[in-house]
C-alpha positions in Angstrom: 16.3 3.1 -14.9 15.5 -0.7 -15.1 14.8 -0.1 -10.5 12.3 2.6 -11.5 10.6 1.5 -14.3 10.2 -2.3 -12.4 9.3 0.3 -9.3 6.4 1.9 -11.8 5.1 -1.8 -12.8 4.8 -3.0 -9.7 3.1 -0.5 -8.2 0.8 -0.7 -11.3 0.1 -4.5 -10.1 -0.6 -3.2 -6.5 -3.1 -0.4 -7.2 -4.7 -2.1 -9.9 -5.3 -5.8 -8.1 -6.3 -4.2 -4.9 -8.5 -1.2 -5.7 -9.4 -2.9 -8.8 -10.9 -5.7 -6.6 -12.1 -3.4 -3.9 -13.8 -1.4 -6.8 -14.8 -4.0 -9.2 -15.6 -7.6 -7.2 -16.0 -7.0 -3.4 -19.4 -6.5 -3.6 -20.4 -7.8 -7.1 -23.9 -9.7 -6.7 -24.1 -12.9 -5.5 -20.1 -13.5 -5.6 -18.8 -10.5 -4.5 -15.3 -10.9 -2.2 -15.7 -8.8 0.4 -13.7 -7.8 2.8 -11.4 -11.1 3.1 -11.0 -10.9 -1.1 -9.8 -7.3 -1.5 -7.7 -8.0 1.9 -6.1 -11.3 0.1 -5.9 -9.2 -3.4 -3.2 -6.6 -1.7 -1.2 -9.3 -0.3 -1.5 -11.3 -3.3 -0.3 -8.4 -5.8 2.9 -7.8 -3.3 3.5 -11.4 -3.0 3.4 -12.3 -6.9 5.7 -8.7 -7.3 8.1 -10.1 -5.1 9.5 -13.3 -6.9 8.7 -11.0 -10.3 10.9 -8.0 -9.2 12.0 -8.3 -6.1 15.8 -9.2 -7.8 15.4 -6.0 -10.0 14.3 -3.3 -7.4 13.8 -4.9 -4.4 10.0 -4.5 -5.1 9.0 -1.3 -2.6 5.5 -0.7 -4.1 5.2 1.7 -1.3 7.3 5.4 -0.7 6.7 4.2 2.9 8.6 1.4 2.7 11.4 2.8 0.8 11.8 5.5 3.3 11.4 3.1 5.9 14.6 0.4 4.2 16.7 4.0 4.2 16.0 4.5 7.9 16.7 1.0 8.0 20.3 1.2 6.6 19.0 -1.0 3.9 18.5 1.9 0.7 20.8 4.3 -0.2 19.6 8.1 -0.3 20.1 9.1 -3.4 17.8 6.4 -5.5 15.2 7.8 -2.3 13.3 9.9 -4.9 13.5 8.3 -8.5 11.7 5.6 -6.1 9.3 7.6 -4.7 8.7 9.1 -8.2 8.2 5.6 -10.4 5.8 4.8 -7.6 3.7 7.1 -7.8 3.8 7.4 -11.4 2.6 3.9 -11.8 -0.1 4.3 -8.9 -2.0 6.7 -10.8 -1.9 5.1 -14.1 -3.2 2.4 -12.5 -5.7 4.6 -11.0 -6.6 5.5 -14.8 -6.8 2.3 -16.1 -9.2 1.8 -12.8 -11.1 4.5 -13.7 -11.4 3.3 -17.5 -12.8 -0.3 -16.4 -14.8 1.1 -14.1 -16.8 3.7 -15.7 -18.0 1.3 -18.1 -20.9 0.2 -16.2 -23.9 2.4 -15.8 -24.5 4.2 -12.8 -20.3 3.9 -12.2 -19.9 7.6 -9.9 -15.9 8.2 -8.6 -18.3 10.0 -5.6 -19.1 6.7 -4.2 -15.3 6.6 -3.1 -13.1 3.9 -6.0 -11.6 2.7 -3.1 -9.8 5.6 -1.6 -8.9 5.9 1.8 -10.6 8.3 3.8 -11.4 9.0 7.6 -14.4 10.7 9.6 -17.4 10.9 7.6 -15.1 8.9 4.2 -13.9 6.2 6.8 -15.8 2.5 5.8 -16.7 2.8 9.6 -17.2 6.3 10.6 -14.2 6.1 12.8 -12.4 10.0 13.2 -9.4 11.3 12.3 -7.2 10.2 15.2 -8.5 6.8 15.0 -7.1 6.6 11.1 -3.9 8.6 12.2 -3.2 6.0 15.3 -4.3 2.8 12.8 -2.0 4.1 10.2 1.2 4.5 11.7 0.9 1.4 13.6 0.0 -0.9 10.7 3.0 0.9 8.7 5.3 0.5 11.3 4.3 -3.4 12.1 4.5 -3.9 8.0 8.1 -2.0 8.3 9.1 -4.6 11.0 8.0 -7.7 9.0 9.5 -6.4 6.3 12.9 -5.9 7.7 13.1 -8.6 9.4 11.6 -11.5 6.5 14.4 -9.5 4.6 17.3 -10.5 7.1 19.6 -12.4 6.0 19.2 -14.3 9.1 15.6 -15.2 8.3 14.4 -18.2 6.6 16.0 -17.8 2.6 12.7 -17.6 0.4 9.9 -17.3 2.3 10.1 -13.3 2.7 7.4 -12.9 -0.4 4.9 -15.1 1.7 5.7 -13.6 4.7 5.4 -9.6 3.6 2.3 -10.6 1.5 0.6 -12.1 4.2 1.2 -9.3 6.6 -0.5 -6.9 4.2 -3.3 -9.1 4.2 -3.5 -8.8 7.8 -3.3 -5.5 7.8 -6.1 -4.9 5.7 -7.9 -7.3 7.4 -7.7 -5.6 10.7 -7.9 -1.5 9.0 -10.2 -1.9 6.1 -13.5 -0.6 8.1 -11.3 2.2 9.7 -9.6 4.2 6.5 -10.3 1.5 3.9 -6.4 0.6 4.5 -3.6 2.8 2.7 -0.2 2.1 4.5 1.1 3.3 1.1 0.9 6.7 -0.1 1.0 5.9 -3.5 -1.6 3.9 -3.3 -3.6 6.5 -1.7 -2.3 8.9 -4.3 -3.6 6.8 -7.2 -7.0 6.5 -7.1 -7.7 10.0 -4.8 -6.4 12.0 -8.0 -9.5 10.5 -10.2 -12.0 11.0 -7.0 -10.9 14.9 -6.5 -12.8 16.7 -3.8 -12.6 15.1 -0.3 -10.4 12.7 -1.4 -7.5 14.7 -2.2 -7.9 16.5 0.9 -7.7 13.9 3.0 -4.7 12.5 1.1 -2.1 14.4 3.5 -3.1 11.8 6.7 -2.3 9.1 4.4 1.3 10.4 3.1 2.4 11.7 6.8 1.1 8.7 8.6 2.1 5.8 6.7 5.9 7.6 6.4 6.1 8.1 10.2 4.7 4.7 10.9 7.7 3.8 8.7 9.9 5.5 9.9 9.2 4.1 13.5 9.5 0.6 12.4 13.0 0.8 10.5 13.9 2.4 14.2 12.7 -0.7 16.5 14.1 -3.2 13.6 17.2 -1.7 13.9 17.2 -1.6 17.6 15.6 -5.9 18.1 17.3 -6.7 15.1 20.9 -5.8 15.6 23.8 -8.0 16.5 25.6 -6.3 18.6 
């Protein structure tokens, strides 16, 4: 219970620090973020999680990534779920807490998007569906790779926080203006619940990508990876 609950934390931190800074600072007059601040938030909420829980749960965050260390060899099935689960739970409480903050201020409308991912019309960009589909899986799948492989016990001892934290800053840096960057369903999950409407439909690209992108990086891991 002590895996899930650090599971339901973290992914607190994760959904509140980066769609609390997407939603709250990166455009706040005259000091506002931006794209580069809510990119840097994600990878600072998985880095700081890392040293915090990483020796409790491992510190997935993401039901990508713990489907991805299964395909991996790395995370045994049965605790695949209760994962899954805690992560989603603490997504959309953070979502809520979000939603709290947010609707303080006057004029505060969930329709103008509180940072969920979207394509098409609900992409930062207008880029289409096959676009976000494409940007998805890929950016899973690299994240997958990184993650694996900072996670080796082969690779450098310590710096495997830095190194995953960074790469979700990258990624966001490179996807924001095409889905507003999920490669995490729950994530996606926790702020589309408070949004409804277009949001919530558009939530299944951002489950089945992400998980197949996943997926395809625990498989090229484990084939440039192995020691045989």
């Amino acid at each position: 219970m002590k895996k899930y609950a650090a599971e339901c934390f973290g992914t607190f931190w994760l959904v509140l620090g980066g769609c609390g800074s997407a939603v709250l600072a990166a455009a706040f007059p005259d000091v506002g973020i931006g794209l580069l601040g809510v990119s840097l938030a994600f990878g600072l909420t998985v880095l700081t999680m890392a040293v915090a829980i990483g020796h409790i749960s491992g510190c997935h965050l993401n039901p990508a990534v713990s489907v991805g260390l299964f395909v991996g060899g790395r995370f045994p099935a049965n605790q695949l779920l209760p994962y899954i689960a805690a992560q989603v739970v603490g997504g959309i409480v953070a979502g809520g807490v979000l939603y709290l903050i947010a609707s303080g201020k006057a004029g505060f409308d969930v329709a103008g998007g509180f940072a969920s991912n979207g394509f098409g019309e609900h992409s930062p960009g207008g880029y289409s569906m096959v676009s976000a589909l494409v940007t998805e899986v890929v950016m899973t799948m690299m994240f997958l790779l990184v993650i694996l492989g900072a996670t080796d016990k082969r690779a450098p001892a310590g710096m495997a926080p830095i190194a995953i934290g960074l790469c979700l800053t990258l990624i966001h840096l490179i996807s924001i203006p095409v889905t507003n960057t999920s490669v995490n369903p729950a994530r996606s999950t926790g702020v589309a619940v408070f949004v409804g409407d277009w949001a919530v439909a558009q939530l299944w690209l951002f489950w089945v990508a992400p998980i197949a992108g996943a997926v395809l990086g625990a498989l090229a891991y484990r084939f440039i990876g192995s020691e045989d």
